[in-house]
Structure formats: structure tokens, C-alpha cells
C-alpha positions as CSV (number, residue, x, y, z in Angstrom):
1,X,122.6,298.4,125.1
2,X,121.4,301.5,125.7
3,X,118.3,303.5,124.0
4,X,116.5,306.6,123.8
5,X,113.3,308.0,122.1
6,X,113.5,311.5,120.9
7,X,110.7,312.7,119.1
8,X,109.4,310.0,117.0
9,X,112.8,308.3,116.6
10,X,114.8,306.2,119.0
11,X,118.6,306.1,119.0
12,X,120.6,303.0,120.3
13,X,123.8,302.8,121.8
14,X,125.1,299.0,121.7
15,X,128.0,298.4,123.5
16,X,130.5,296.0,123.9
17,X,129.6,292.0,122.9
18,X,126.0,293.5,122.1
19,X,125.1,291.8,118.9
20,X,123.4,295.0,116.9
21,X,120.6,293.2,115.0
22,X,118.8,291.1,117.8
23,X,119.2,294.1,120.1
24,X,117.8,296.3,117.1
25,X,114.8,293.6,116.7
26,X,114.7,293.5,120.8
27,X,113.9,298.0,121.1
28,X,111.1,296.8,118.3
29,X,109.5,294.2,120.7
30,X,110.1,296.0,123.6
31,X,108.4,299.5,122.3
32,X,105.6,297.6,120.5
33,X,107.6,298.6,116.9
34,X,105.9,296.9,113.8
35,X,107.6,298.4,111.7
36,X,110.9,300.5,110.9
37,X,114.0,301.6,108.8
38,X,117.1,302.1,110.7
39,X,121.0,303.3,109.9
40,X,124.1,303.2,111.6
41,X,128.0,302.9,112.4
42,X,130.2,301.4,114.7
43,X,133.4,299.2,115.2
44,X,132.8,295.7,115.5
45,X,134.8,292.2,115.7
46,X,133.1,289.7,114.0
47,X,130.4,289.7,110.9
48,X,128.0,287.3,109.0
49,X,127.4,288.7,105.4
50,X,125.5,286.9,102.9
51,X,124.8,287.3,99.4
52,X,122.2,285.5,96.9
53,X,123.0,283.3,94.2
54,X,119.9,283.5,92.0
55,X,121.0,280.5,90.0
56,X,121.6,278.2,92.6
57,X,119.0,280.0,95.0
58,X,121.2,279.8,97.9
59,X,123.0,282.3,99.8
60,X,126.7,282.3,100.1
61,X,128.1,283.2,103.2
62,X,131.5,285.4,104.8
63,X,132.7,285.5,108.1
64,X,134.7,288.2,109.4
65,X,136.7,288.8,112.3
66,X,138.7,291.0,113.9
67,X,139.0,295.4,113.8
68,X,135.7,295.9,111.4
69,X,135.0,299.7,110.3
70,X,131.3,299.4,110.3
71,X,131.1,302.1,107.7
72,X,126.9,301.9,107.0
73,X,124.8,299.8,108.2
74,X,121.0,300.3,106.4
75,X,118.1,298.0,107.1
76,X,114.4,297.8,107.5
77,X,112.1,295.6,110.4
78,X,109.0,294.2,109.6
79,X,106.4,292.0,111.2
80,X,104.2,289.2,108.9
81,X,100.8,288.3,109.7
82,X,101.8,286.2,112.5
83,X,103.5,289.1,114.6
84,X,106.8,287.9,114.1
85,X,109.4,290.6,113.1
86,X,112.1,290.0,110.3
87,X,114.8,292.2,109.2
88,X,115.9,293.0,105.7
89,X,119.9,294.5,106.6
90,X,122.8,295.3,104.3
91,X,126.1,296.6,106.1
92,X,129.2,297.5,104.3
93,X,132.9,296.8,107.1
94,X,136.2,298.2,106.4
95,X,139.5,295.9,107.5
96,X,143.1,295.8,107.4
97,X,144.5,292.2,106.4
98,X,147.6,291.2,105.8
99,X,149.0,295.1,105.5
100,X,146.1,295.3,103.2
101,X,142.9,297.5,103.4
102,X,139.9,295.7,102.7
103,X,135.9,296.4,102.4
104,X,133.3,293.5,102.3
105,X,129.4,294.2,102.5
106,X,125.9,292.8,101.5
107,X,123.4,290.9,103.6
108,X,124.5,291.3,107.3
109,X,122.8,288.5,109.2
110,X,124.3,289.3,112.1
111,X,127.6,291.6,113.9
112,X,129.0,291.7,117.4
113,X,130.0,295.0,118.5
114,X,133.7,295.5,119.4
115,X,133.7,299.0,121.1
116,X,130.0,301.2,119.9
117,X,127.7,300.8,117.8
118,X,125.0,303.5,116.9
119,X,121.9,303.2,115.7
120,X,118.6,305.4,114.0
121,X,116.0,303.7,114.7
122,X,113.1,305.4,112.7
123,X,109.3,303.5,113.2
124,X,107.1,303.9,110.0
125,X,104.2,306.8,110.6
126,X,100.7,306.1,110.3
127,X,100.5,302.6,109.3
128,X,102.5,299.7,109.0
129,X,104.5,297.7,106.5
130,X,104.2,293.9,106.8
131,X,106.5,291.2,105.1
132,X,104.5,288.7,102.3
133,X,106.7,285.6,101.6
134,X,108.7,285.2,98.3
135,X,108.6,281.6,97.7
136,X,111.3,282.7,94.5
137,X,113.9,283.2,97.0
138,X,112.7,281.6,99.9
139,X,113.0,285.1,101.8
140,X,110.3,288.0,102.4
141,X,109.4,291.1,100.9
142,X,107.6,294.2,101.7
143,X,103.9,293.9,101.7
144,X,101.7,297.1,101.6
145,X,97.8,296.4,103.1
């Protein structure tokens, strides 16, 4: 991984093996980041997505592997009261299978690069946006102070 700030906005480079949301989460720490919205593309080889099941309040989960478009990749960091940081990411891939062409997106919880990755990494401007606890879906939402 590689990074840059340029004006108020740092742009990542993740390379090879780099897995793009803990090195995303890793610039926040590292910078002093509390919170953010961030975008991106790349080619990758392997892919977590989730998605929620309201009525069973569980997330179902994909695995992907092998040559994966990563199309969009659109997200937000946040830190709760205790200073840890969370991310909120949804990520759409494109594939070939079996001869076939093939999209799958939702919740990314996590992607390993293949070849690049890059990322916008925008912080939030004079103030912060924290994460309150949804205890509805056991995840976390936005919470404005």
C-alpha cells in the first residue's frame, strides 16, 4: 500500500495481496482520521459480500474468488464513543464463470487485491460523524452530536 494526501483528500494505491478495507481503516489510524467517505476500483481475487435478512436478522454471506472487476466500491469510516473505527462498505465485482459474465455486490466485509486497487479517501470537514449502535440489526448507524 501506498498513500498520498492532496489537498484535503488522500488517495491509496493498494497493491498486490493488500486487503483494501483494513488498509483503508489502517490510513484512518495512521492520519488520526475519525471520520470519512471513500470510493474506488480495482481488480481483485477473492471477496466477502454480505447481505441482511431482516426476517431472520442475520446476514447471509458469498465468497468469491478468482478475476473480480471491482467495478465501485462506496463506503464510509466512522469511530464510536470508544475511538474504535467501523466501516459501513458496499462494493459491486464483475466475473466470468463458466463462459458466463457475472456481477454480485452488497455488503463487502472484506477483498484482497489481485493487481491495484484505488482509493478516494475523503475525511469529513469540520466535525465528525460517530457511529450509535442499532440493537434492530445488531450493526451501527450514523450518529450526528
Amino acid at each position: 500500500m501506498d498513500y498520498r494526501k492532496i489537498g484535503e483528500t488522500y488517495y491509496i494505491r493498494l497493491d498486490r495481496d493488500d486487503e483494501v478495507i483494513g488498509n483503508i481503516l489502517e490510513v484512518c489510524r495512521r492520519e488520526s482520521i475519525p471520520s470519512a467517505v471513500f470510493s474506488g476500483i480495482g481488480g481483485c481475487k477473492s471477496a466477502e459480500l454480505q447481505v441482511f435478512i431482516p426476517e431472520t436478522g442475520e446476514f447471509e454471506t458469498e465468497q468469491l474468488e478468482g478475476m473480480l472487476e471491482l467495478v465501485t466500491l462506496n463506503g464510509n469510516v466512522v469511530r464510536d464513543d470508544a475511538g474504535q473505527l467501523f466501516h459501513h462498505t458496499h462494493a459491486l465485482f464483475t466475473f466470468k464463470k463458466d463462459g458466463q459474465h457475472g456481477m454480485a455486490g452488497g455488503h463487502l466485509k472484506s477483498t484482497t487485491v489481485l493487481y491495484t486497487a484505488e482509493i478516494e479517501l475523503r475525511p469529513t470537514v469540520g466535525g465528525a460523524i460517530g457511529r450509535k449502535y442499532d440493537p434492530e440489526t445488531g450493526t451501527g448507524f450514523w450518529n450526528f452530536k
